[in-house]
N, C-alpha and C positions, 0 to 999 in steps of 0.2 A: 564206671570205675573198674579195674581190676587189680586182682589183689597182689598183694607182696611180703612178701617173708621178712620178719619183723622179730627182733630179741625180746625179752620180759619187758614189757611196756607197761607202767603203772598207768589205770586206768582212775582218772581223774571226779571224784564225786563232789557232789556239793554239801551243803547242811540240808537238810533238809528241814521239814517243818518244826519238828519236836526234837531232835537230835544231830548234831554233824559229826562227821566223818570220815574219813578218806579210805578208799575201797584200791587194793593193787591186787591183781591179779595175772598169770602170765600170758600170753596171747598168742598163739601159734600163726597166727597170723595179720594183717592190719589192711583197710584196703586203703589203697592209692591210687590220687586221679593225676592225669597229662601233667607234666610242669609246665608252665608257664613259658613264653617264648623267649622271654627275654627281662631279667631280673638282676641288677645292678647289684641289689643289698642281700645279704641274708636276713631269713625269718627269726634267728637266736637273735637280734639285737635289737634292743628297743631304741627309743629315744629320736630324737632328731636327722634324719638322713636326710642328702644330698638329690634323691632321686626319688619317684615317685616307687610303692611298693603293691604288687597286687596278691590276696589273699582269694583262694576259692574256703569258702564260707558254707557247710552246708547243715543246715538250722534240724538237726537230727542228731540221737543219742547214739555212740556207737556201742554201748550199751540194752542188751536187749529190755524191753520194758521199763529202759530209762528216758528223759527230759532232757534237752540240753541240745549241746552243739559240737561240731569241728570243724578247725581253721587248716586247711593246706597250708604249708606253704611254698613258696615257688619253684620248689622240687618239687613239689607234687604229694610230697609226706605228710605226715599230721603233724603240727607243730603246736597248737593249744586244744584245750578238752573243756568242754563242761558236761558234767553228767549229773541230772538231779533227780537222786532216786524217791523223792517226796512227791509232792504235786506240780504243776507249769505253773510259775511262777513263782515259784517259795519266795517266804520270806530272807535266806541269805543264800548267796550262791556264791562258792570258790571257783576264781577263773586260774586255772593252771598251766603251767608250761608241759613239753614232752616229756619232762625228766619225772613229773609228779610234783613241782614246789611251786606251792600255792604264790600267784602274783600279784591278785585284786581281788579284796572281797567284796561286795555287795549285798544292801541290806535293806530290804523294804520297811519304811520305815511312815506311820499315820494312815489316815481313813478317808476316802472319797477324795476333794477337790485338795489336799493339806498331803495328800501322799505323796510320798520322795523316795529315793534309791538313791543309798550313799555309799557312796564308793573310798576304800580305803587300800592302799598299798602293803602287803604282806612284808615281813619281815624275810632274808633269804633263807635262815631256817626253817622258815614251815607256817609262819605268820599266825602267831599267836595272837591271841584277842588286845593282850595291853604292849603287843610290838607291831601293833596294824597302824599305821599312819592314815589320816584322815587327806581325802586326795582332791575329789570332788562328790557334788549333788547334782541328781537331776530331779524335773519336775514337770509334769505338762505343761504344756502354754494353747496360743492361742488355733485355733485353726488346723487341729489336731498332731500341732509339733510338740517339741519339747525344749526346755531351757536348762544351759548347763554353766553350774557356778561352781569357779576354784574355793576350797578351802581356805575362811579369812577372805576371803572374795567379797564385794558388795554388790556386781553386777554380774547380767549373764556375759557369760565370753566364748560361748558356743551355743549353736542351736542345730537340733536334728528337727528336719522338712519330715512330714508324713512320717511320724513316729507312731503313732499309734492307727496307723491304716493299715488295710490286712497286702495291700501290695507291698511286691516286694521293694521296689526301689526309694530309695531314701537320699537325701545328702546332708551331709555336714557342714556346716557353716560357722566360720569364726565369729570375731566382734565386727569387722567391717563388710561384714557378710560373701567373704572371699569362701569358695566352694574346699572344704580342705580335706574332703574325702565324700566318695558315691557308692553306694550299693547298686550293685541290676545282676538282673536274673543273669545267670552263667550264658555262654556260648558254646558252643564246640569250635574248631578249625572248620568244618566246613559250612559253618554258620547256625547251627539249631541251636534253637533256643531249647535248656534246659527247663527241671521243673520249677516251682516257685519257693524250692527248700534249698534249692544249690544256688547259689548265689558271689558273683565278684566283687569283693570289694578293693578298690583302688584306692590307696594312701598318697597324698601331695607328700612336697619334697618337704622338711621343716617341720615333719608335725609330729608331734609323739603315736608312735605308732600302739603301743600298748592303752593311751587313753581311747584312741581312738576303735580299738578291739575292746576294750571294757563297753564304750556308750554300743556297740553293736549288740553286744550282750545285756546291756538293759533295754534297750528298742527291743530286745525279742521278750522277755519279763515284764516288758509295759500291754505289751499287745499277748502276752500269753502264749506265743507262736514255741517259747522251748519252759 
């Protein structure tokens, strides 16, 4: 990585165990990895696109003696944050944008084989507890995956491969078990392999890209990895 000069960037916290919070801070600096070779959409839009979207992922707080993660995106910029100044894994974690506005909460939720992580949509001001929408759940399953059910849902309509295995690659899969987004360990240009914290994740064309950065962010809170 090297670094780049960067305005007051509010640095994105989570709740942590006993109390939440949101932590902004000014940053003199930010670091920034290669963009991406070639990126049809931008990383500000969620929702449904036309083309496949690749995100560098690297499962580290940019926060000293923080938890959590950062998503490149195909500039090469930071474009989401989680930093969780409690313990790996808390019980809720705010997933945020660049700007600092909270976008998905998550919230662990029951004990042993009954435990879930429910994911709710923030409101655009700042996603209060009774303006958070209820979005989806996830849950272990078999074979050390995980099952993911819409809100008002009765069945699973996604499922993450090797969700709770300490490797890093994983993939996403729909209802008819079409692949609709992979994690693997990052590359360089001239082929090294990165370490097993920097990580690409590739978006299909059609797929909500924010859902599918939210289940990234519980695949690393089910295995503890942020």
């Amino acid at each position: 990585m090297e670094p780049a000069t960067a305005s007051a960037i509010p640095i994105i916290a989570t709740a942590a165990e006993q109390s939440r919070a949101i932590f902004f801070f000014h940053l003199s600096s930010m670091a920034k990895i290669q963009p991406h070779p070639s990126s049809p959409c931008s990383s500000s839009s969620y929702g449904n696109q036309q083309s496949s979207q690749a995100y560098t992922v690297w499962m580290k707080s940019l926060v000293f003696n923080g938890n959590g993660c950062a998503v490149y995106g195909p500039d090469g910029a930071v474009a989401f944050r989680v930093d969780n100044y409690g313990c790996r894994g808390g019980r809720e974690v705010l997933f945020m944008d660049r700007a600092g506005n909270a976008l998905i909460r998550i919230r662990r939720k029951g004990f042993g084989m009954f435990r879930r992580w429910e994911v709710s949509r923030c409101a655009q001001d700042g996603g209060q507890d009774e303006e958070a929408t209820p979005w989806f759940s996830v849950r272990r399953a078999e074979k050390g995956g995980a099952a993911v059910v819409m809100h008002g849902g009765s069945g699973t309509c996604y499922t993450i491969e090797g969700c709770c295995a300490r490797k890093a690659e994983n993939r996403i899969r729909d209802v008819d078990g079409t692949v609709v987004a992979e994690v693997a360990r990052k590359q360089t240009a001239a082929g090294v392999v990165l370490g097993e914290d920097v990580l690409t994740l590739t978006v299909g064309p059609k797929v909500d890209q924010l859902l599918v950065l939210g289940l990234v962010v519980v695949r690393g809170l089910m295995n503890r990895s942020l």
